[in-house]
N, C-alpha and C positions, 0 to 999 in steps of 0.2 A: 504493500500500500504506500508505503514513502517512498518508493521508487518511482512508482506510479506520478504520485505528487509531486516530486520535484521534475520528473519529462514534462508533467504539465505544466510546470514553471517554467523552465525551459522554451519550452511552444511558446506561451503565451509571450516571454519576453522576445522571441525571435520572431514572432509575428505584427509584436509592437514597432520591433526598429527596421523591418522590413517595411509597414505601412507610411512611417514617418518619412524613410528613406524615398521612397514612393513620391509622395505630397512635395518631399522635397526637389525631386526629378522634375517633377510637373510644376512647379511653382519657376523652374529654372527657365522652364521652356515657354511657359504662357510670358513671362518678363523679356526672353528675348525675343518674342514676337510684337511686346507693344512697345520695345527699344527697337525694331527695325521701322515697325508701323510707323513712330513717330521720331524716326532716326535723332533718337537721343545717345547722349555720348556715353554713357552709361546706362547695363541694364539695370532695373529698377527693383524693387523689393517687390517682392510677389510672397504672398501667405497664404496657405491653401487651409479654410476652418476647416469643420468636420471631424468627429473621429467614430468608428473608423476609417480610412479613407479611399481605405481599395474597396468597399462596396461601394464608394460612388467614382471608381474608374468603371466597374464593371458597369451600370449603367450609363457614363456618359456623362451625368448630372450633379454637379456639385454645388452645395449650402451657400458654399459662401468665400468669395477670395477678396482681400485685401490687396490695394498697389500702392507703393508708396515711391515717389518720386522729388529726389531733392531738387532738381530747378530744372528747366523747361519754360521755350519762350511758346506764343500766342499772338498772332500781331503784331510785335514787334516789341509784344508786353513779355521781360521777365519778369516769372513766377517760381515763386520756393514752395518747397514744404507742403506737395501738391498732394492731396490722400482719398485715396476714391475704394468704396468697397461695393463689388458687384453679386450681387443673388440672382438665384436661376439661371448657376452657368453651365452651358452645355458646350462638351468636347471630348472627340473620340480616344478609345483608349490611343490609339497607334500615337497620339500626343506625346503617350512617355518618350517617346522611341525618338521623337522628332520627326516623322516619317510621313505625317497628314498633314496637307498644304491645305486643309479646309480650314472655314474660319473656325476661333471661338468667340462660341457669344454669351450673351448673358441678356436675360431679361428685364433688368432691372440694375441702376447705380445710383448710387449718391456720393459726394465728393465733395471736398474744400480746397482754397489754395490761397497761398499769401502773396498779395502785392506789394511788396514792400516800399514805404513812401515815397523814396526816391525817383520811381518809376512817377507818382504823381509831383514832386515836387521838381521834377525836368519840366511839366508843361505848366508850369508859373511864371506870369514874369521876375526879373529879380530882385531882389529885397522880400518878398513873400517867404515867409516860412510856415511849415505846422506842423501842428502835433496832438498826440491822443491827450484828451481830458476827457475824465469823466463819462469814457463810451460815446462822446463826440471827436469829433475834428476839428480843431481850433484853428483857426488859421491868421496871421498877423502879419505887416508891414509896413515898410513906404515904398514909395515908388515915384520917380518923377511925373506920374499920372494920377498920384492919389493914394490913400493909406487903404490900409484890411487890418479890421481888428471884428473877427466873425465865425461864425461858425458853419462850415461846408455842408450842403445837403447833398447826400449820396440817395442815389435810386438805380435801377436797373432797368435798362433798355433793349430793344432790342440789338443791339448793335456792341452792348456794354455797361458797362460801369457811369453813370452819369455824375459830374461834379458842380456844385453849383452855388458860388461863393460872392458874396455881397461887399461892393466896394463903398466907399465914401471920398469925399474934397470935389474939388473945382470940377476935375475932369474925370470923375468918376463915366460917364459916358464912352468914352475913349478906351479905360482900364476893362468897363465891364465885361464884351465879349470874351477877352483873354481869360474871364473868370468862373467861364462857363464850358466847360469841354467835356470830352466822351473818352473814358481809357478803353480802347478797342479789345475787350474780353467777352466779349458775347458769348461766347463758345473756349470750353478748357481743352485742352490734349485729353483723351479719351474718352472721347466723342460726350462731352459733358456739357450741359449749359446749363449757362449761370443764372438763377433764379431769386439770390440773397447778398446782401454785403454788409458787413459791419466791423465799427473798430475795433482794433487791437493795436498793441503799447507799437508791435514790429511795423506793424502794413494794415493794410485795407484785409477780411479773411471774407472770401466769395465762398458761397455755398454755391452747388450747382448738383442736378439731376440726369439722367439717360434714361434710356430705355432701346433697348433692340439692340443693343451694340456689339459689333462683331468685330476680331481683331485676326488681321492676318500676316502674313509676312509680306513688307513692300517690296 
């Protein structure tokens, strides 16, 4: 009977680092497919949930993957700290192998990503500065056109990230276009769009959503 017991111990812990080993194969291979997709310079961190995980190679259908992606441009916008986790993903086994050039996809994502201010404070003119207070955007200046001492309204466009900052003096008229712009994020690196924004101490943090997203090798 203890023999018995410790083979089954045995089993089970060789079945655990087989499975792990597994998820860890797969997580290699779906990262360098959205590192060609999105010809990033590095492949990305790919986490495959789930346990066990080889029942869901045998089906095809996996809980739940995490991506995590340190920086990655969009428009012309760099972005850090870009983190999306995709449910209802399907992909064939021959995946482990690297061997199927079909896509993967996934039914459903939700995602975040940081813009870090600098990418907004290039389209100020100069003397403008800001910074996070109190879950707003404070923004302040002079300018040979007028001061800013205000607080930025951020909203979301179709097109992006919307900014929209109120000047004061003589020629406030002059300064105000320049106080109104679009950071061009409409849309994040897999296949996400952007649906939320709000402060943080680093950058602007986008929420963004998918659905049907499929990723394959470019």
């Amino acid at each position: 009977m203890r023999k018995f017991l410790i083979a089954l111990v045995i089993l089970v812990v060789v079945l655990i680092v087989i499975d792990r080993a597994a998820a860890a194969i797969a997580g290699r291979e779906i990262g360098s497919r959205v590192q060609s997709a999105y010809g990033l310079p590095q492949r990305p961190g790919v986490s495959v949930g789930g346990f066990p995980f080889l029942t869901q190679v045998v089906t095809g259908q996996y809980r739940q993957i995490d991506v995590s992606i340190a920086a990655a441009g969009a428009d012309g916008v760099q972005l850090r700290d870009i983190q999306a986790r995709f449910t209802g993903v399907h992909a064939p086994l021959s995946l482990l192998f690297g061997q199927n050039p079909a896509s993967v996809t996934a039914a459903h994502a939700t995602g975040t990503a940081l813009i870090p201010y600098s990418q907004v404070q290039r389209r100020l003119p100069r003397g403008i500065t800001l910074a996070a207070h109190d879950g707003s955007l404070r923004v302040t200046g002079k300018t040979p056109l007028g001061s800013v001492a205000s607080t930025a309204r951020l909203g979301v466009t179709r097109t992006g990230i919307s900014v929209q900052i109120t000047a004061t003096g003589v020629l406030v008229g002059t300064l105000a276009p320049r106080l109104s712009f679009v950071i061009p994020v409409g849309q994040l690196p897999l296949h996400l769009t952007v649906t939320g924004v709000r402060v943080a101490s680093a950058g602007l943090i986008v929420a963004a959503t998918g659905h049907d997203v499929a990723f394959t090798h470019a």
